[in-house]
NUVEX-960833 format. One record per residue: chain; x, y, z of N, C-alpha, C in turn; residue in three letters; residue number from 1. Coordinates in steps of 0.001 Angstrom, whole numbers, plus 500000, padded with zeros to 6 digits. Layout:
% NUVEX-960833
<A,<X,Y,Z>,<X,Y,Z>,<X,Y,Z>,ala,NUM> ...
% end
This chain:
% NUVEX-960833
<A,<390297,212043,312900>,<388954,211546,312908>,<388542,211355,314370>,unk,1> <A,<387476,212032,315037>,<387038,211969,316111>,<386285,210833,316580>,unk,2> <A,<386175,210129,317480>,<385286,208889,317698>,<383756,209543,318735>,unk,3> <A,<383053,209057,317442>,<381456,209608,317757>,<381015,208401,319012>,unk,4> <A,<380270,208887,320261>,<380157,207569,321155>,<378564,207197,320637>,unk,5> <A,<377740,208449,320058>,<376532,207606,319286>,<376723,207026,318205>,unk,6> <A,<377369,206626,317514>,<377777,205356,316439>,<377966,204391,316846>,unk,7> <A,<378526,204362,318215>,<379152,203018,318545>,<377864,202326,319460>,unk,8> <A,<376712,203369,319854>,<375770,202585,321007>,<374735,201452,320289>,unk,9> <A,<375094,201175,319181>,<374008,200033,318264>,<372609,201171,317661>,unk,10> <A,<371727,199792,317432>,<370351,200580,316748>,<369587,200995,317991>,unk,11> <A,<368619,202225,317775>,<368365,202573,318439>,<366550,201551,318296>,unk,12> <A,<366006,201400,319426>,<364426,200840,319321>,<363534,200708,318152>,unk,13> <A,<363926,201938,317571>,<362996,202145,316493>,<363584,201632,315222>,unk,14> <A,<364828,201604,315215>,<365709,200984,314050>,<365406,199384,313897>,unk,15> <A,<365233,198707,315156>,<365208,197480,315907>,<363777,197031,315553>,unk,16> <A,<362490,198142,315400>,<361530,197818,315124>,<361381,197652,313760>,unk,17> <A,<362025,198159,313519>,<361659,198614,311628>,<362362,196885,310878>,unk,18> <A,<363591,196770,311541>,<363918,195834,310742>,<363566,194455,311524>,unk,19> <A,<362795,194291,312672>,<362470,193437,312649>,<361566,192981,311589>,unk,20> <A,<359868,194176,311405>,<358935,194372,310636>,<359843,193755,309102>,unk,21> <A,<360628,194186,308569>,<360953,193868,307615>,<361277,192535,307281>,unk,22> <A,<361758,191953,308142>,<362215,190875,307947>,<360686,189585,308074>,unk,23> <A,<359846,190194,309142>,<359218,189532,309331>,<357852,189555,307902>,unk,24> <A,<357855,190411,307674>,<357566,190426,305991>,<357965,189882,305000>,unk,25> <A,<359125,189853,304695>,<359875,189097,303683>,<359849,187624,304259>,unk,26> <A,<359929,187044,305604>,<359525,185522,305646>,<357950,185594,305294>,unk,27> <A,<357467,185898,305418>,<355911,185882,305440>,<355597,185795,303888>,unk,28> <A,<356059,186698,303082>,<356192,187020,301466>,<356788,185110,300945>,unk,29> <A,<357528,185220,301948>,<358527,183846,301322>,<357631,182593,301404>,unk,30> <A,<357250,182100,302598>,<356172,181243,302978>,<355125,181275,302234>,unk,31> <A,<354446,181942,301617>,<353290,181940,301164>,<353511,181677,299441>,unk,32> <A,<354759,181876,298887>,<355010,182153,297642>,<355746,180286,297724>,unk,33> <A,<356130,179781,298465>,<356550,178738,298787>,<355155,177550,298839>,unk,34> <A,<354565,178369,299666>,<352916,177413,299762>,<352493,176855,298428>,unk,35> <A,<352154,178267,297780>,<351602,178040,296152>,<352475,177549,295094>,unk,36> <A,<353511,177217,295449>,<354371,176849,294174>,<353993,175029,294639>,unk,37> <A,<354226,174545,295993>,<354110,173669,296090>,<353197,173019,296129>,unk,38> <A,<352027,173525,295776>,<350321,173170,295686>,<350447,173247,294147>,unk,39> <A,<350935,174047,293619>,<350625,173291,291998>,<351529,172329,291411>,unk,40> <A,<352984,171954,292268>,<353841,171410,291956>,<352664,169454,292151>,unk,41> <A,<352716,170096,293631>,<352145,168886,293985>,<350612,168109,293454>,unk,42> <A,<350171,169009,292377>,<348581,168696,291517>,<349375,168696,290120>,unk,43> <A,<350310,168482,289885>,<350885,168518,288214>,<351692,166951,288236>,unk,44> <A,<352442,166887,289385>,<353731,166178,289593>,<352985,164430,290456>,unk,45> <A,<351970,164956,291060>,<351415,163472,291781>,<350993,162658,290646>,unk,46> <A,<351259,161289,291141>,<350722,160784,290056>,<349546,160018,290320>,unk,47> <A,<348864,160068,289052>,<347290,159830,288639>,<346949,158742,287928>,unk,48> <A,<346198,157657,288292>,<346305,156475,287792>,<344984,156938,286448>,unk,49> <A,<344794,155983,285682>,<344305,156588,284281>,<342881,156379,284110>,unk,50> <A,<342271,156253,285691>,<341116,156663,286118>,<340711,158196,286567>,unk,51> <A,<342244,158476,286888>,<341766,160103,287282>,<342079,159897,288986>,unk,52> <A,<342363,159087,289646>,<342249,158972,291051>,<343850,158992,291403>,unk,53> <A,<344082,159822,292305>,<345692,160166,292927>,<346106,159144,293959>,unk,54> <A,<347117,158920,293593>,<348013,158070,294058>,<349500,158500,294723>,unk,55> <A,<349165,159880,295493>,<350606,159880,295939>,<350616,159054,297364>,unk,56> <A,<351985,158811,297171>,<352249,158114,298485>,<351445,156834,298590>,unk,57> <A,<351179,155797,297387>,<350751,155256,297297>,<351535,154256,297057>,unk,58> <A,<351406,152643,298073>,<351712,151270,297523>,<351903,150277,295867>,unk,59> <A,<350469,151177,295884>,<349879,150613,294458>,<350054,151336,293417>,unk,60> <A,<351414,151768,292521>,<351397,152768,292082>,<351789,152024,290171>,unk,61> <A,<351312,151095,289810>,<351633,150616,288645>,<351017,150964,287458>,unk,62> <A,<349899,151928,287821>,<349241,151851,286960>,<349056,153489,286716>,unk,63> <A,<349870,154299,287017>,<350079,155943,287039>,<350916,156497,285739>,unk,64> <A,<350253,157722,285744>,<350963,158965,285235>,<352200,159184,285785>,unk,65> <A,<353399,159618,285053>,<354874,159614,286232>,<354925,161303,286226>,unk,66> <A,<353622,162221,285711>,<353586,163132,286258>,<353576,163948,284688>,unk,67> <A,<353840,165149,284370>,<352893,166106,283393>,<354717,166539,282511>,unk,68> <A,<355512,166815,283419>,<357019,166952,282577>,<357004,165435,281803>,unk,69> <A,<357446,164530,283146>,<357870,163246,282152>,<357161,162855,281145>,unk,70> <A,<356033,162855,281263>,<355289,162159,280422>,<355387,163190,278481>,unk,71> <A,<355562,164614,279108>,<355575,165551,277732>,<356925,165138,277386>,unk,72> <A,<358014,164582,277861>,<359290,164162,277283>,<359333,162983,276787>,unk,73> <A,<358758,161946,277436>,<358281,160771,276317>,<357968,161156,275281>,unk,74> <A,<356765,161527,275812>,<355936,161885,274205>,<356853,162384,272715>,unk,75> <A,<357355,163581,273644>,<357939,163847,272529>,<358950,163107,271930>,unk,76> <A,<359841,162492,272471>,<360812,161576,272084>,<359810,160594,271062>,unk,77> <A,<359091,159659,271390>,<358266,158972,270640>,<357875,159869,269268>,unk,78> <A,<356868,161051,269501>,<357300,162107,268227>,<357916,161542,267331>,unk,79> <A,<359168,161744,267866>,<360186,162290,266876>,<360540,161223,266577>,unk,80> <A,<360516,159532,266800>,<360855,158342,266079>,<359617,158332,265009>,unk,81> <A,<358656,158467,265592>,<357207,158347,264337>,<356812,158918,263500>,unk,82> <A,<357371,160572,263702>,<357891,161584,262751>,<358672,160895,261086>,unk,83> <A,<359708,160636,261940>,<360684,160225,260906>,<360302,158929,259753>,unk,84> <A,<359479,158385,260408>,<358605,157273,259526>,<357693,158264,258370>,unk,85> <A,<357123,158291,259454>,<355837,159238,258669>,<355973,160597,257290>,unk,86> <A,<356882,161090,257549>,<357697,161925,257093>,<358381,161808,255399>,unk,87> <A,<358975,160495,255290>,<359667,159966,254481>,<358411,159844,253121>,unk,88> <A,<359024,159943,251952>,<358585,160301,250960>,<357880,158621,250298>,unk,89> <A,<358844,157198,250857>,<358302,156258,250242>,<357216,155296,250553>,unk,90> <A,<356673,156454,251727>,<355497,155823,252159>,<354136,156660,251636>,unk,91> <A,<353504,155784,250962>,<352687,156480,249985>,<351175,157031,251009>,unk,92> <A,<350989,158198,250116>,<349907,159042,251091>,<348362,158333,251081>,unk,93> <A,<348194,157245,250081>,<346965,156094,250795>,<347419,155746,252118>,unk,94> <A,<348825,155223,252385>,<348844,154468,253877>,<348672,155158,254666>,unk,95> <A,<349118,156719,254672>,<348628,157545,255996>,<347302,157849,256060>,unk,96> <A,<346728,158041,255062>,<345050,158359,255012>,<344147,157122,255610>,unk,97> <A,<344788,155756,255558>,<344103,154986,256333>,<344165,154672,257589>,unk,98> <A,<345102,155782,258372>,<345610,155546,259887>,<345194,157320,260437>,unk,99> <A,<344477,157771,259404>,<344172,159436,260046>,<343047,160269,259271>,unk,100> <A,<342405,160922,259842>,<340985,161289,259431>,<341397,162924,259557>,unk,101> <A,<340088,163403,259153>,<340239,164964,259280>,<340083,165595,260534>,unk,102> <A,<340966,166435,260965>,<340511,167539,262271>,<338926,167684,262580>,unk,103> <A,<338338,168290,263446>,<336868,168605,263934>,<335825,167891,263194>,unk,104> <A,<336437,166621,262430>,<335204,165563,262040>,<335146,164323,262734>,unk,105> <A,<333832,163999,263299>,<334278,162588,263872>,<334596,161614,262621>,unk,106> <A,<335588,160675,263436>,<336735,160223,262291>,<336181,158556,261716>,unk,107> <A,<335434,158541,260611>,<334756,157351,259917>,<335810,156544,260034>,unk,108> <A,<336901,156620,260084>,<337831,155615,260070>,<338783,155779,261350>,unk,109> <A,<339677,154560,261487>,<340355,154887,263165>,<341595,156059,262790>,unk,110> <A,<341128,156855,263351>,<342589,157959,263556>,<343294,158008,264560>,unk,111> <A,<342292,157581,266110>,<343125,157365,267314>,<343436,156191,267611>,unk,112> <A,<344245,155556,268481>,<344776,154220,268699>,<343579,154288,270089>,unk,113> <A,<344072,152594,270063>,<342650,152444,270670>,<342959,152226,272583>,unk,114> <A,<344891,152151,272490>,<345696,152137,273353>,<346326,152721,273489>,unk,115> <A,<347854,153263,274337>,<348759,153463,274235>,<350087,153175,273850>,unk,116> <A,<349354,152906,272445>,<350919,151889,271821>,<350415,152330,270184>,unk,117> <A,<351558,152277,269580>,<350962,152389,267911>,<350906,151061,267124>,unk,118> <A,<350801,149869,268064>,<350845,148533,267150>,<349894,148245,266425>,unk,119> <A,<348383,149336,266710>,<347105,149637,265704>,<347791,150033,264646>,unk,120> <A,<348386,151401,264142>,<348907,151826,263259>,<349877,150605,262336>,unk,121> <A,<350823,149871,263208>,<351818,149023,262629>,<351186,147951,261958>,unk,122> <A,<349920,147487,262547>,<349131,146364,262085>,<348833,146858,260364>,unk,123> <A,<348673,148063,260315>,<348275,148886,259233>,<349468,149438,258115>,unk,124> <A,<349914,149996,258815>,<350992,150297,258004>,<352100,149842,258545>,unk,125> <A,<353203,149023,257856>,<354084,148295,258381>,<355423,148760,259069>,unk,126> <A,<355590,149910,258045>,<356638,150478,258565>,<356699,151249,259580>,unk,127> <A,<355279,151515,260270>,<355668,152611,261452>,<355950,152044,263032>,unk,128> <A,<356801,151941,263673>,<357423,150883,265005>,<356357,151270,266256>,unk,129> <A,<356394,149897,266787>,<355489,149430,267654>,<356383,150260,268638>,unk,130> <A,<355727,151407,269216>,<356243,151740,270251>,<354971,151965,271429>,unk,131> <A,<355182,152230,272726>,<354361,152154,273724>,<354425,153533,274380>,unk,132> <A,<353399,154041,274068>,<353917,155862,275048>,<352746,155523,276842>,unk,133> <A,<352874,156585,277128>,<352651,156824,278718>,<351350,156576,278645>,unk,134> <A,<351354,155436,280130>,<349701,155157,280290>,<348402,156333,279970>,unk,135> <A,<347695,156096,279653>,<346287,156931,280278>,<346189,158439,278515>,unk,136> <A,<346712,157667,277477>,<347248,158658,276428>,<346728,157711,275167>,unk,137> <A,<345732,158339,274388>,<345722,157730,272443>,<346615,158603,272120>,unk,138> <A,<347185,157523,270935>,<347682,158700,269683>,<346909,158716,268490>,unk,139> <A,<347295,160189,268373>,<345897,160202,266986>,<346892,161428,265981>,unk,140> <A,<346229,160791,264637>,<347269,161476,263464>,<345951,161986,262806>,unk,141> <A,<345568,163192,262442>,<344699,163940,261958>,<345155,164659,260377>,unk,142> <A,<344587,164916,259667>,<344675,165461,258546>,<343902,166803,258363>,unk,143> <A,<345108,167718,258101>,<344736,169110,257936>,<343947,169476,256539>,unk,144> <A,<343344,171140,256496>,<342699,171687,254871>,<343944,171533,253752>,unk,145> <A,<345390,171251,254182>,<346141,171424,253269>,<346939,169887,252826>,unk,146> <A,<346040,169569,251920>,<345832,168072,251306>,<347051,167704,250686>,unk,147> <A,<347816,166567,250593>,<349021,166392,250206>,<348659,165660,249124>,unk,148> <A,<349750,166291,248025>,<349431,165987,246219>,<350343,164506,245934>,unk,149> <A,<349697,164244,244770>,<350317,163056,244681>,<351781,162871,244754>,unk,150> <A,<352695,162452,244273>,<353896,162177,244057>,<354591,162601,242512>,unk,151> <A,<353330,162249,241808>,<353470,162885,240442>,<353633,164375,240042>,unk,152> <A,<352428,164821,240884>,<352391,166289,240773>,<353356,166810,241616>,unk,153> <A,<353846,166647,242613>,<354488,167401,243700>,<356343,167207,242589>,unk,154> <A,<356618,166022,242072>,<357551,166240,241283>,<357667,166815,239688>,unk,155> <A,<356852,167123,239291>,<356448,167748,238020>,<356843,169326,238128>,unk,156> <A,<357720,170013,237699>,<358285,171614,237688>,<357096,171980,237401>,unk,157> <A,<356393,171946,236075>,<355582,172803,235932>,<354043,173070,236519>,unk,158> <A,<354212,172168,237454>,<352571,171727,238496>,<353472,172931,239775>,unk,159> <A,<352600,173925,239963>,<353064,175416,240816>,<351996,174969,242345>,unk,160> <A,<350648,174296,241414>,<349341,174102,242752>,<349775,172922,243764>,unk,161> <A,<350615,171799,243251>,<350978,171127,243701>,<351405,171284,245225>,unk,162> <A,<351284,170408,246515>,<351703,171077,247923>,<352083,169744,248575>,unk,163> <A,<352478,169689,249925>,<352952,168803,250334>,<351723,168661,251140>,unk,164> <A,<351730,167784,252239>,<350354,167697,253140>,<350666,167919,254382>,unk,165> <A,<349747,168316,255284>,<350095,169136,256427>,<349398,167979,257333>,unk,166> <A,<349485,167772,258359>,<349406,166892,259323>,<349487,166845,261201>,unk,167> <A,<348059,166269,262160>,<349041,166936,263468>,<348764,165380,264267>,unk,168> <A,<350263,165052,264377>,<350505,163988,265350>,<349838,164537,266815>,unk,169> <A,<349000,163841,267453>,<348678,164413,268515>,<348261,163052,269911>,unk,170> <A,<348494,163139,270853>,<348603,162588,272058>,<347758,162709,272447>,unk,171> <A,<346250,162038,272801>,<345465,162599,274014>,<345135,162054,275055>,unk,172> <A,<344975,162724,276039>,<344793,162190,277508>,<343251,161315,277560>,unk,173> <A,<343335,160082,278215>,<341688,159464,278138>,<341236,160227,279007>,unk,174> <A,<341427,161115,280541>,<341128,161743,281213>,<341952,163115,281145>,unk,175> <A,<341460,164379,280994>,<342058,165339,281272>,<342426,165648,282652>,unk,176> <A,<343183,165905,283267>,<343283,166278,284864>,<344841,167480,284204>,unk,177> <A,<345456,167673,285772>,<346521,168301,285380>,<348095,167599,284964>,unk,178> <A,<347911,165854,285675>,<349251,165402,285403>,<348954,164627,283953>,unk,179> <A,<348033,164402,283413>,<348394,164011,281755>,<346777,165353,280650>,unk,180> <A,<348169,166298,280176>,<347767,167257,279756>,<348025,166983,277785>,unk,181> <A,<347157,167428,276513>,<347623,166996,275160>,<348779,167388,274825>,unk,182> <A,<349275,166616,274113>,<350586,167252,273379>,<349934,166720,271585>,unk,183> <A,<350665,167475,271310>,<350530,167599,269538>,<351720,168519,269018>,unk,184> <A,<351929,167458,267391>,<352952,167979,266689>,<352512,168015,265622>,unk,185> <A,<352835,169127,264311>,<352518,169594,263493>,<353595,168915,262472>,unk,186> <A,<352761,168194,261508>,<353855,167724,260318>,<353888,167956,259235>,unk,187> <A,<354671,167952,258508>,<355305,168010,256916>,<355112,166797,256321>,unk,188> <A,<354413,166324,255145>,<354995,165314,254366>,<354828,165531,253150>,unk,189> <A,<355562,164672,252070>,<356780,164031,252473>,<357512,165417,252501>,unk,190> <A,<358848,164755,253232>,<359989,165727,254277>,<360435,166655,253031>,unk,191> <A,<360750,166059,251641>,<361577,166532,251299>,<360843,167949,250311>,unk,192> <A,<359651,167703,250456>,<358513,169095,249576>,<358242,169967,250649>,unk,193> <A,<358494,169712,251864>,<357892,170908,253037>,<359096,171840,253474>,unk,194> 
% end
C-alpha cells in the first residue's frame, strides 16, 4: 500500500467551506426549532390566574392554573372517582337527572357547579364525594339523545328497546386561554347494561 501525500494534507478550502455552511445551518435549523417549541411551551405551561392574567415569575401565585398537562391529570383522576359513583346501578336515574340537563340546551336546571368542587352535586345527591378539581374549572354532567331506561325495563329479557343512558362528564374552563383548556368524558350508566 503506497502512502498518498494528498490524503494526508487535510481538507482542502472548499471542503472547509462546505462544512462549515453545513454546520452553520443545522445550528440555525436547531435554534429556531428550539425558539418555537419554547414559545408554546411557555403560553401552555405559565400559569394563569382564573382571571386570564399571567403570572409567571410571579410572587403572588395562589390563585393559578399549575398549567394545561397538570391540570388534564387532575381532572382526569377526579373523572374517574366520580365515574365510579355515577356509574353504579343503585343510584337511581331521577338523582342524576337532577344534577344534569341536556347537551346544546340552556340547562333549566343546574348541570354545572357553580365552583370548582362537586359539593353542589353532593348537597344533591349524597353519594357523589366532595371533591375539589383545579381552580378556574365547572364541572358539568350533561345528558345525551340516548335516554337511560328504567331499571325495570333494562332488566326485563324480553324489553330488546330498552338502553342504558349515555352521558358526558365534562370540565369547563371559566376562561378559555391556552393553560386551562375542556376536558370531557363520555359515560355509561348503569355500568353493568353498557
Amino acid at each position: 500500500m503506497a502512502f498518498d501525500a494528498r490524503s494526508a494534507s487535510g481538507m482542502s478550502v472548499l471542503e472547509l467551506l462546505l462544512a462549515i455552511t453545513m454546520l452553520t445551518v443545522f445550528t440555525s435549523v436547531l435554534v429556531t426549532v428550539m425558539e418555537i417549541t419554547f414559545l408554546f411551551k411557555e403560553e401552555a405551561e405559565c400559569p394563569v390566574d382564573v382571571y386570564g392574567a399571567r403570572r409567571c415569575n410571579d410572587a403572588n401565585t395562589t390563585d393559578v392554573a399549575n398549567g394545561v398537562l397538570i391540570d388534564r391529570q387532575e381532572i382526569e383522576l377526579l373523572f374517574d372517582e366520580i365515574e365510579l359513583v355515577l356509574v353504579q346501578p343503585h343510584l337511581h336515574k331521577n338523582q342524576i337527572e337532577k344534577i344534569s340537563a341536556f347537551i346544546g340546551n340552556p340547562p333549566a336546571q343546574p348541570a354545572c357547579t357553580p365552583t370548582a368542587s362537586t359539593s353542589f352535586w353532593a348537597g344533591i345527591v349524597p353519594e357523589i364525594p366532595d371533591k375539589q378539581f383545579p381552580r378556574g374549572y365547572h364541572i358539568c354532567l350533561w345528558r345525551t339523545g340516548l335516554r337511560e331506561a328504567s331499571m325495570k325495563n333494562l332488566l326485563d329479557p324480553a324489553n330488546s328497546s330498552a338502553t342504558p343512558g349515555l352521558y358526558v362528564l365534562q370540565a369547563l374552563p371559566t376562561q378559555l386561554n391556552p393553560s386551562n383548556l375542556p376536558v370531557r368524558r363520555l359515560i355509561c350508566r348503569p355500568r353493568p347494561f353498557c
